[in-house]
N, C-alpha and C positions, 0 to 999 in steps of 0.2 A: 250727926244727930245732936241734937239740942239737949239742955237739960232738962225739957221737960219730954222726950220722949220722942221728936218731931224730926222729920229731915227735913231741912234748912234751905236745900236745891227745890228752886220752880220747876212746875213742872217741863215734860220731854215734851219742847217742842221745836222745830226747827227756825224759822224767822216768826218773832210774836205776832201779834193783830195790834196789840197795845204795849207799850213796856214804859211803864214812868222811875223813877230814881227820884231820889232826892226833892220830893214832891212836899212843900211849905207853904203855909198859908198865915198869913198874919193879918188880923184884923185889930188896929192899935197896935196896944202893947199886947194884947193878947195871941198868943200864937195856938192856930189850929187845929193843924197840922205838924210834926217834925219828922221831915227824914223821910216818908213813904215811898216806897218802891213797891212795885209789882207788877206782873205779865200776864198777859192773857193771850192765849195761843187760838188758831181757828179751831173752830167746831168747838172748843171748851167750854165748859161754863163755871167761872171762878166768880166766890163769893166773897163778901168783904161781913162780916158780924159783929158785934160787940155794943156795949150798953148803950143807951141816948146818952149823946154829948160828945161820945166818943170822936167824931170828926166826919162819919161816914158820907153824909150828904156834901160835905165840903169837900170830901174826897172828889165826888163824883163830879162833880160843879168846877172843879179845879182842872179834872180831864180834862170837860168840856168845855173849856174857857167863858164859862156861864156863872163866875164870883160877882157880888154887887160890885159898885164904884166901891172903890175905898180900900178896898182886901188888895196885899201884897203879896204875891206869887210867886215863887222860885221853884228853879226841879227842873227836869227834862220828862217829856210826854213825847215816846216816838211811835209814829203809824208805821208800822211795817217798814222800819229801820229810818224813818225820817223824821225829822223833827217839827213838832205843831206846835208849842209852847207860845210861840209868837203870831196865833193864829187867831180869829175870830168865830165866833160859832158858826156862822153861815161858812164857812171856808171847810172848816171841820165836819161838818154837816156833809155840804162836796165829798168829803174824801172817804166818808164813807160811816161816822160815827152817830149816832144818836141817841138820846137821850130821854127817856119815859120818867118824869118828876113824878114826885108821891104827889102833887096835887093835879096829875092829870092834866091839867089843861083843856079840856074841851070845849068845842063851841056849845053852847047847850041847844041856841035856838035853830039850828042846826041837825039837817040828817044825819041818820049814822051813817050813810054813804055820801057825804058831802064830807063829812071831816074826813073821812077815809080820802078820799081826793083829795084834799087837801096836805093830804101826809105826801100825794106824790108831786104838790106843783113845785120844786126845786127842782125833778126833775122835766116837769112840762118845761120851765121856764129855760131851760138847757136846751130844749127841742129834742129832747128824747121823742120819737114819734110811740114806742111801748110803754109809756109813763104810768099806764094803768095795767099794764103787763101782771101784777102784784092780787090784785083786787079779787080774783077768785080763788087764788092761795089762802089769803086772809079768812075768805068765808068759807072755804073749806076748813079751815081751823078754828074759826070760830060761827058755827052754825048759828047760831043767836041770831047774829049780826046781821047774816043774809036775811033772817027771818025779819028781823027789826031796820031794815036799809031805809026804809023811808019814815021812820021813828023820828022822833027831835030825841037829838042826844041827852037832853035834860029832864028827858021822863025815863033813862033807863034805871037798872037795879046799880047796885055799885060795884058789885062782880062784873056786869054787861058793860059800865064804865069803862072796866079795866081793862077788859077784853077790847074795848072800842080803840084806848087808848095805845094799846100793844099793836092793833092793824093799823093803826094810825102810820105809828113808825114803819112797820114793817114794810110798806106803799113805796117807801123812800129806798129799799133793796140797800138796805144797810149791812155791813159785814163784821162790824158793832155793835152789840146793841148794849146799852147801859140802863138798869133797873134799878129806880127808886123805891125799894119796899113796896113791890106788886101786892104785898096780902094787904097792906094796912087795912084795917077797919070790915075786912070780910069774914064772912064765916068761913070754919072751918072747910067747909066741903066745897066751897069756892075756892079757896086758897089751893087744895087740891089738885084741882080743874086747873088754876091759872097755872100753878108751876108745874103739873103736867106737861099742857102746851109747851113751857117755856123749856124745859126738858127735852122735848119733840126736836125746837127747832136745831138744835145742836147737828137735827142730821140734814139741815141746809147748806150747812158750813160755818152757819153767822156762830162768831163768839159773842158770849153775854157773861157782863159780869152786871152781878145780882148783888144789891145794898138789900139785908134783907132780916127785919127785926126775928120773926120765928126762925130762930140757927139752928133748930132740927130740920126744918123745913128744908132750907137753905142746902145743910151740909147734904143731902139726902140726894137734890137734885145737879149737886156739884161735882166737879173733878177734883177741884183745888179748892180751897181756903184759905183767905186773912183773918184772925181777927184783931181788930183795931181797939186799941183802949187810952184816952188819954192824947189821940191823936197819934199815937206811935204802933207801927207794928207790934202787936206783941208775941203772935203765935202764927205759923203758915204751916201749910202740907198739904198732902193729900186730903181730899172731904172725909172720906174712911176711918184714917188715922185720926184725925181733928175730933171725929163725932168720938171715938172712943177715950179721947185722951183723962186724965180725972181731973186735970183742969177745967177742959173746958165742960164736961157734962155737969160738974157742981156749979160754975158760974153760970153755964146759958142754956144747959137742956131740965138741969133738974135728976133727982135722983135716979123716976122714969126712963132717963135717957139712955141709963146703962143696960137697959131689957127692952124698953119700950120703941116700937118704929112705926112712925106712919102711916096708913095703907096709900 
């Protein structure tokens, strides 16, 4: 146990889904990143928290070997005991990881069930003949969708966005999944809905680790916890323990957070 309160051990899991060490990122002279390590076991959903600037997007980017030109890279990133660091996104993508950016990406002119297909052509292009095996999953979890399949993606709401953008991935039968701040910019009761779902899937088997600005939100729908400050680990453990700690409720939940929960 830590001096603030926290055990220091990842969680129980047997072989991770993800496990990074020594995880650096340097852009210039400016360094990112120092030092980050963390695990993510199957079926878990581990969160990464802490202020803007803190490094959190670059974390995720750095997973996924998705840094601009220019950024210097160091650490180990291994899939399920192997090592990817020297890998390219479409490779990584292959093996099973994917990536949902806070800016979404969508085609807008575009159906919602034409992106959705498009989430699965790495698989088409493999000769998967069940490529689209995915697509009634999807819409059974996100009902909208089904409703909106012949929509241009760029008339939907920006909850419907994210919902589009979550089946997107999910097409690609990722066992994976990495989230860029799913709530940004929705309402409440949206935010709800999404990491519901995103709580759901955990009984697929797919691990998800969640980059995720509301860290009540976050810790609520997690097992485990980082939070990141400064680029450095500064705090990890259970979601439970995290949400109550008095660090972290006076820096990122608020007074609130020590009575106050969710529905």
């Amino acid at each position: 146990m830590n001096k603030d309160g926290l055990t220091g051990a990842t969680p129980e899991q047997d072989v991770p889904v993800l496990e990074a060490a020594g995880v650096c990122v340097r852009y210039g002279k400016v360094e990112a990143l120092h030092g980050v390590a963390l695990h993510v076991g199957a079926g878990r959903i581990v969160s990464v928290i802490g202020p803007n600037g803190a490094g959190k997007s670059t974390l995720l980017n750095a997973l996924m070997g998705a840094l601009p030109p220019g950024a210097a890279v160091a650490g180990s990133v291994r899939r399920h005991g192997v090592e990817v660091a020297g890998l390219g996104i479409e490779r990584r993508v292959a093996l099973g990881m994917c990536l949902v950016p806070e800016r979404r990406e969508l085609f807008a002119p575009m159906s919602v069930e034409d992106n959705l297909r498009l989430g699965a052509y790495r698989r088409k292009r493999a000769g998967d003949p069940c490529y689209l095996d995915q697509l009634e999953t999807v819409y059974a979890l996100f009902g909208r969708l089904k409703e909106r399949r012949r929509q241009a993606a760029g008339t939907l709401s920006g909850g419907e966005r994210q919902m589009l953008a979550l089946g997107r991935a999910l097409m690609a039968k990722p066992d994976l999944l990495m989230l860029d701040e799913p709530s940004l910019g929705l309402a409440p009761l949206i935010t709800r809905e999404i990491l519901s779902t995103v709580s759901a899937l955990r009984q697929t088997g797919v691990a998800i680790l969640l980059i995720e600005q509301n860290a009540r939100a976050a810790l609520q729908v997690s097992d485990y916890a980082y939070v990141l400050e400064g680029g450095r680990v500064a705090l990890q453990g259970p979601a439970g323990e995290l949400a109550h700690n008095p660090r972290v409720v006076e820096t990122y939940l608020g007074l609130a957070g020590r009575s106050e929960r969710v529905a």
